[in-house]
PyMOL Python script that loads the backbone (N, CA, C, O; Angstrom):
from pymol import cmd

cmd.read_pdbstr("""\
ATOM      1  N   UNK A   1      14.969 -19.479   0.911  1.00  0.00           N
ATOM      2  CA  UNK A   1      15.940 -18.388   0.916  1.00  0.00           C
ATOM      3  C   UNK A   1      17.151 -18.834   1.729  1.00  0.00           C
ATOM      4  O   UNK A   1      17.093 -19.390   2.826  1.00  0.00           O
ATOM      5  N   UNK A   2      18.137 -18.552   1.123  1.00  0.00           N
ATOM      6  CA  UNK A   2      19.799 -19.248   1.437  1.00  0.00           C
ATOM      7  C   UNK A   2      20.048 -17.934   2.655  1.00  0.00           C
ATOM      8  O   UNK A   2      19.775 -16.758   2.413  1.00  0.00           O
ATOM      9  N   UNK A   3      20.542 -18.365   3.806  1.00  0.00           N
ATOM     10  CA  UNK A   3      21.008 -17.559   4.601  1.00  0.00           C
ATOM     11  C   UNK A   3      21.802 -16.050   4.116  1.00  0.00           C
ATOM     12  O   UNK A   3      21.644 -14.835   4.233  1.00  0.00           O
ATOM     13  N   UNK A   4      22.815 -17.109   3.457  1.00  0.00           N
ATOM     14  CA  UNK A   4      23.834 -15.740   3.180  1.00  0.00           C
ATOM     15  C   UNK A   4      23.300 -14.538   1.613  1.00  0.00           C
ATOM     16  O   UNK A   4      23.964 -13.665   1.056  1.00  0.00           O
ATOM     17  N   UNK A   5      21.941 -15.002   1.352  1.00  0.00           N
ATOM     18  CA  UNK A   5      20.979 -14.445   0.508  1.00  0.00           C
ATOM     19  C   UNK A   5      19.880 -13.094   1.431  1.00  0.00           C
ATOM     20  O   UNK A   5      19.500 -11.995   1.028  1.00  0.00           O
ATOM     21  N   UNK A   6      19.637 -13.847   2.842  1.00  0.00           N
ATOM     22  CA  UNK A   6      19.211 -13.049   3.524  1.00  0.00           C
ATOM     23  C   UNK A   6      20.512 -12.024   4.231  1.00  0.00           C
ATOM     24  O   UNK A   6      20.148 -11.028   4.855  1.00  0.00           O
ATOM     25  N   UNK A   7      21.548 -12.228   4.140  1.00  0.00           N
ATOM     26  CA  UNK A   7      22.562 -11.727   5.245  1.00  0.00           C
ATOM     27  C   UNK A   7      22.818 -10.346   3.797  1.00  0.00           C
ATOM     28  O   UNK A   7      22.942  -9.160   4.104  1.00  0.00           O
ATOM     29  N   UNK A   8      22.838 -10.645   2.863  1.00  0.00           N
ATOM     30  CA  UNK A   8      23.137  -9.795   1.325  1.00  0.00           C
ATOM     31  C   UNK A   8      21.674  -8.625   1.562  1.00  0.00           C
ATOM     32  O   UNK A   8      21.759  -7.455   1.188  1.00  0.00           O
ATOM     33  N   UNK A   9      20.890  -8.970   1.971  1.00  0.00           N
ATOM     34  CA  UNK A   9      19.590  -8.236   1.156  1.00  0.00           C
ATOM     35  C   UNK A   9      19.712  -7.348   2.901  1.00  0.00           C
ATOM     36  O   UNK A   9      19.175  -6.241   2.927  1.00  0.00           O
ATOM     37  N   UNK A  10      20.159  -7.676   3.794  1.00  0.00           N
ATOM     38  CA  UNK A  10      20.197  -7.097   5.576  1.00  0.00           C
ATOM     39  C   UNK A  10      21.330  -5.825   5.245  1.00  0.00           C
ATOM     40  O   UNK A  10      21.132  -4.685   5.664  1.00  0.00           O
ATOM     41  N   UNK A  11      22.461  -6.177   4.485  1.00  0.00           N
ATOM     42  CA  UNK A  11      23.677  -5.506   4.469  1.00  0.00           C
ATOM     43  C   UNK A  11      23.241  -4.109   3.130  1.00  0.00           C
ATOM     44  O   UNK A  11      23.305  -2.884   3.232  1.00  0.00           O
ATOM     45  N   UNK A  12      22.915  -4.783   2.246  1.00  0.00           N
ATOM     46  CA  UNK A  12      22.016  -3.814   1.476  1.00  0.00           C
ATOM     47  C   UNK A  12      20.985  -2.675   1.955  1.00  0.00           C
ATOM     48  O   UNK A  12      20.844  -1.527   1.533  1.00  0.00           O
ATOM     49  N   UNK A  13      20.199  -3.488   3.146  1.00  0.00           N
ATOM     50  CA  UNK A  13      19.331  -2.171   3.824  1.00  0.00           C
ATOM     51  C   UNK A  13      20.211  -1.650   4.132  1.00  0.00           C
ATOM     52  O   UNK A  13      20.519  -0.587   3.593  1.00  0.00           O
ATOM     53  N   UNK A  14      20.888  -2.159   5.038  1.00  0.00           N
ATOM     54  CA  UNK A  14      21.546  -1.074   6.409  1.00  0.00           C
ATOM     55  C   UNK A  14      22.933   0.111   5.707  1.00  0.00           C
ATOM     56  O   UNK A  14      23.469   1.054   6.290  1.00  0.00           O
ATOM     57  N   UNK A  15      23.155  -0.359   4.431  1.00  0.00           N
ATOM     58  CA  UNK A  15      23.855   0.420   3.712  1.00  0.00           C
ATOM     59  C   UNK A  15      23.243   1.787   3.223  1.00  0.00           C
ATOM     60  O   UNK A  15      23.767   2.890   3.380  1.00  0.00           O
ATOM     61  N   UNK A  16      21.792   1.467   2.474  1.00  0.00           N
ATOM     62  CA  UNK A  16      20.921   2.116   1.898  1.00  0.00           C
ATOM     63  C   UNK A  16      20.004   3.555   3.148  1.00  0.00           C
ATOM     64  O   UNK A  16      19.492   4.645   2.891  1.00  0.00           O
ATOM     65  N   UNK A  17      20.222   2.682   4.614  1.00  0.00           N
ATOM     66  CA  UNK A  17      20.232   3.647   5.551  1.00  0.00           C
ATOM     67  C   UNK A  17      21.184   4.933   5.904  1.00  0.00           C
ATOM     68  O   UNK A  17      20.961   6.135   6.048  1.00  0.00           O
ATOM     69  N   UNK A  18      22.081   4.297   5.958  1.00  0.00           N
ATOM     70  CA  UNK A  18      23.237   4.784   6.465  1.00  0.00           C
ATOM     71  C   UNK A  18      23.117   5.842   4.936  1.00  0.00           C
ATOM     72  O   UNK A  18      22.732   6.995   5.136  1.00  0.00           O
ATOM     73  N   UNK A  19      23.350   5.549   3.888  1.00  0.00           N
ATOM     74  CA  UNK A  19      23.327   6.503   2.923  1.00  0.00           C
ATOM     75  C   UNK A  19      22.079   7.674   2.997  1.00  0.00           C
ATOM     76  O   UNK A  19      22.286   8.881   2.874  1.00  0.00           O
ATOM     77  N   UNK A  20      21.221   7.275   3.143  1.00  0.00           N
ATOM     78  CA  UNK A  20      20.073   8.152   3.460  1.00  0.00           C
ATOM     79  C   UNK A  20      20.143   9.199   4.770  1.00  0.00           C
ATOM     80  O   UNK A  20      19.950  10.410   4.664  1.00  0.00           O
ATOM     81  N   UNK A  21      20.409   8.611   5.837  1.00  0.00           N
ATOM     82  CA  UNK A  21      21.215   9.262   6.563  1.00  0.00           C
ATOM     83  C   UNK A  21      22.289  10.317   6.529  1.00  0.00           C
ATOM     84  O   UNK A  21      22.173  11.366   7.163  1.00  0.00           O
ATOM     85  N   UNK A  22      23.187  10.070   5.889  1.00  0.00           N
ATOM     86  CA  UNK A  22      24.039  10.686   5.284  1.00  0.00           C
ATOM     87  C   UNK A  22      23.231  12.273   5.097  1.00  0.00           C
ATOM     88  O   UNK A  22      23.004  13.329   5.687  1.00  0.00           O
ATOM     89  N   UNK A  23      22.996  11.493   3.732  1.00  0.00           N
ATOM     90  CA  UNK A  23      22.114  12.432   2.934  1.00  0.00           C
ATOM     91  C   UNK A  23      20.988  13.740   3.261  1.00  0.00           C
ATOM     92  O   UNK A  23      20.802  14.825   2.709  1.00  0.00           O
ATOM     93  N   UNK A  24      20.571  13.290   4.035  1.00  0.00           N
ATOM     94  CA  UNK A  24      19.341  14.050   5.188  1.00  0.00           C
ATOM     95  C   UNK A  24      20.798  14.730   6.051  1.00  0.00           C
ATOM     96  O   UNK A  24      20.753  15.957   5.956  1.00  0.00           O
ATOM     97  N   UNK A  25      21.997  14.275   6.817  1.00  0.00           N
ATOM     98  CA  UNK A  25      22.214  15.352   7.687  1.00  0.00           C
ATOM     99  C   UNK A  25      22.969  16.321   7.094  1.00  0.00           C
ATOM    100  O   UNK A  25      22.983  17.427   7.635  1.00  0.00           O
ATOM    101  N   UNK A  26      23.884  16.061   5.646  1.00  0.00           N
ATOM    102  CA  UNK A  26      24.176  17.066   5.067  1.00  0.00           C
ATOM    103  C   UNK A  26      23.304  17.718   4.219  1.00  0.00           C
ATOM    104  O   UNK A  26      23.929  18.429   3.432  1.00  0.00           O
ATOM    105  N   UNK A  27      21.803  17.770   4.027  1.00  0.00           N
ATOM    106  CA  UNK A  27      21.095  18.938   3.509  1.00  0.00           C
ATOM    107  C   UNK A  27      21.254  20.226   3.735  1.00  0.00           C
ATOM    108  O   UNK A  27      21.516  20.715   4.834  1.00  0.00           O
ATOM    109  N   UNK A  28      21.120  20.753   2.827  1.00  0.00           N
ATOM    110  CA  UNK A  28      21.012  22.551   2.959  1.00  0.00           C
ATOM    111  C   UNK A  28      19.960  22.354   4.005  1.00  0.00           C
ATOM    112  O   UNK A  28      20.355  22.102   5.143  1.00  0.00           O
ATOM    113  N   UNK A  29      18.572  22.440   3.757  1.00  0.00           N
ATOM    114  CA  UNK A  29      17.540  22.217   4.790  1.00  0.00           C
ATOM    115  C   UNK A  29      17.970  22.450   6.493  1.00  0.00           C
ATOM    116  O   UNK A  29      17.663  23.314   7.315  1.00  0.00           O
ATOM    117  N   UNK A  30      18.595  21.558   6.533  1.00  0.00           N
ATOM    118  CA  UNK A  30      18.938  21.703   8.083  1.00  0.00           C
ATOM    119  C   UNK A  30      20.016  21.921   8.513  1.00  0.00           C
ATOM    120  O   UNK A  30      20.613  21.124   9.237  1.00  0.00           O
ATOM    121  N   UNK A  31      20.499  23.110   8.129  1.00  0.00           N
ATOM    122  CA  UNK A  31      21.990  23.481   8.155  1.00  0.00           C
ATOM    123  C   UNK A  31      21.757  24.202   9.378  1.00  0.00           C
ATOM    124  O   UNK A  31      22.483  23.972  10.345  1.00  0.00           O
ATOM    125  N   UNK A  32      20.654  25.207   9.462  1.00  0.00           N
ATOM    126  CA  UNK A  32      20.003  26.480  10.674  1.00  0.00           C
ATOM    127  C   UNK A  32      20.211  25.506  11.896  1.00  0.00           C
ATOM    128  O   UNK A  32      20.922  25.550  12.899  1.00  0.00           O
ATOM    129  N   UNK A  33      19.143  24.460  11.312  1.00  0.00           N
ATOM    130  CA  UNK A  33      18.736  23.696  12.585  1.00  0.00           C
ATOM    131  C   UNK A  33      20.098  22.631  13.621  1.00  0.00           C
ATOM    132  O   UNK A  33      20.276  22.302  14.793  1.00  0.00           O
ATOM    133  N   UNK A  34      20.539  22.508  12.752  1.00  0.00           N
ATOM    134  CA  UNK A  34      21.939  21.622  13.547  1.00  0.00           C
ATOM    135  C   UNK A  34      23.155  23.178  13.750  1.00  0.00           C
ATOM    136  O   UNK A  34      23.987  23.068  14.651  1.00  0.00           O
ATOM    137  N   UNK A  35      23.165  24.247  13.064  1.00  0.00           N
ATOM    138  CA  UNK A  35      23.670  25.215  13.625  1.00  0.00           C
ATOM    139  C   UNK A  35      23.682  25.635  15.102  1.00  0.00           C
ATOM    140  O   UNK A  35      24.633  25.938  15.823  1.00  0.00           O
ATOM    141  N   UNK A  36      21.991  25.549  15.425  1.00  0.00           N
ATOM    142  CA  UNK A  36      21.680  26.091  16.745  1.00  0.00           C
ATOM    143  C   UNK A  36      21.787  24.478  17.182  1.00  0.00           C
ATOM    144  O   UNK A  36      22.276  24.697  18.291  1.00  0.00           O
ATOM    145  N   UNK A  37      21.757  24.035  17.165  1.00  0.00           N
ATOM    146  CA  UNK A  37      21.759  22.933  18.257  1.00  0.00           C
ATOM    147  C   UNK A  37      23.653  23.094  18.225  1.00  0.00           C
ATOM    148  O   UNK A  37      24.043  22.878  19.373  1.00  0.00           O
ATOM    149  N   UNK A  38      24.507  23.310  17.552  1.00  0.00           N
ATOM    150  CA  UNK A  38      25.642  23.108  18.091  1.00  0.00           C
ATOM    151  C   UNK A  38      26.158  24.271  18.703  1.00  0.00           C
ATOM    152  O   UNK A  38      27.363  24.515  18.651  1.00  0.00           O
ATOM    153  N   UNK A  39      25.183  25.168  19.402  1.00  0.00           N
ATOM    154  CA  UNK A  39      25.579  26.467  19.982  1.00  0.00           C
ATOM    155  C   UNK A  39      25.027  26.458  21.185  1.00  0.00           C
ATOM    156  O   UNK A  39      25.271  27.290  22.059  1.00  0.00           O
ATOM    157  N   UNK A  40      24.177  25.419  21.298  1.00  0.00           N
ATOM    158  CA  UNK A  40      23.660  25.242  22.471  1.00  0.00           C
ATOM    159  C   UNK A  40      24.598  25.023  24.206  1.00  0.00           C
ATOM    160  O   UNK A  40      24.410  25.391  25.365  1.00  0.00           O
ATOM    161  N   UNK A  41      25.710  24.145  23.391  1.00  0.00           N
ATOM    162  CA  UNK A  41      26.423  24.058  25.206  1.00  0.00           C
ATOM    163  C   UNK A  41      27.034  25.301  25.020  1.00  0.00           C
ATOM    164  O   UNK A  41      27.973  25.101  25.790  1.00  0.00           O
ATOM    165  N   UNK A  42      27.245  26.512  24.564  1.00  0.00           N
ATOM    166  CA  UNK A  42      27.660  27.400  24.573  1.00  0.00           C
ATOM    167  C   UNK A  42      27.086  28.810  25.141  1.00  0.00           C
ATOM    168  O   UNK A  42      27.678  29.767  25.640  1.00  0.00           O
ATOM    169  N   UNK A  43      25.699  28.576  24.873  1.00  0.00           N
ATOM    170  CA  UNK A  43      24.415  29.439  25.237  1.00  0.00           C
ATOM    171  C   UNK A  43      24.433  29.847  27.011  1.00  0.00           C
ATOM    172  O   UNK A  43      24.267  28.915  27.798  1.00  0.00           O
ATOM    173  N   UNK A  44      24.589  30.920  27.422  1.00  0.00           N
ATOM    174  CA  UNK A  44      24.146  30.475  28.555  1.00  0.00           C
ATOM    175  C   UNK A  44      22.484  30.697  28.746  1.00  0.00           C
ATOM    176  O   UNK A  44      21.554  30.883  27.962  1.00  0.00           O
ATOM    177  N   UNK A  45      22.630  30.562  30.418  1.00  0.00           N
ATOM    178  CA  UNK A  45      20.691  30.028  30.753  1.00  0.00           C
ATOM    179  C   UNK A  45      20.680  31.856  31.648  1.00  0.00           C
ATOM    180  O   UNK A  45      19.650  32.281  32.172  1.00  0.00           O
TER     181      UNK A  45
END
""", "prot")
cmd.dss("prot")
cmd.show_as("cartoon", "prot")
cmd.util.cbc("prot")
cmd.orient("prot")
């Protein structure tokens, strides 16, 4: 395996992350849940 064969198939994961990522934090799913967490420094104790 040619280096810049491995450096192609590294850049491919970390793309395929980052997209997944993406993907998961703009779900409907966790819209509630990152709602309250961004109300939190706001909350008092």
């Amino acid at each position: 395996m040619d280096v810049n064969t491995l450096r192609s198939v590294v850049t491919v994961a970390g793309f395929l992350c980052f997209v997944g990522i993406v993907l998961w934090a703009w779900s409907g799913r966790n819209a509630a849940e990152f709602d309250q967490a961004a109300r939190l420094p706001f909350e008092q104790d």
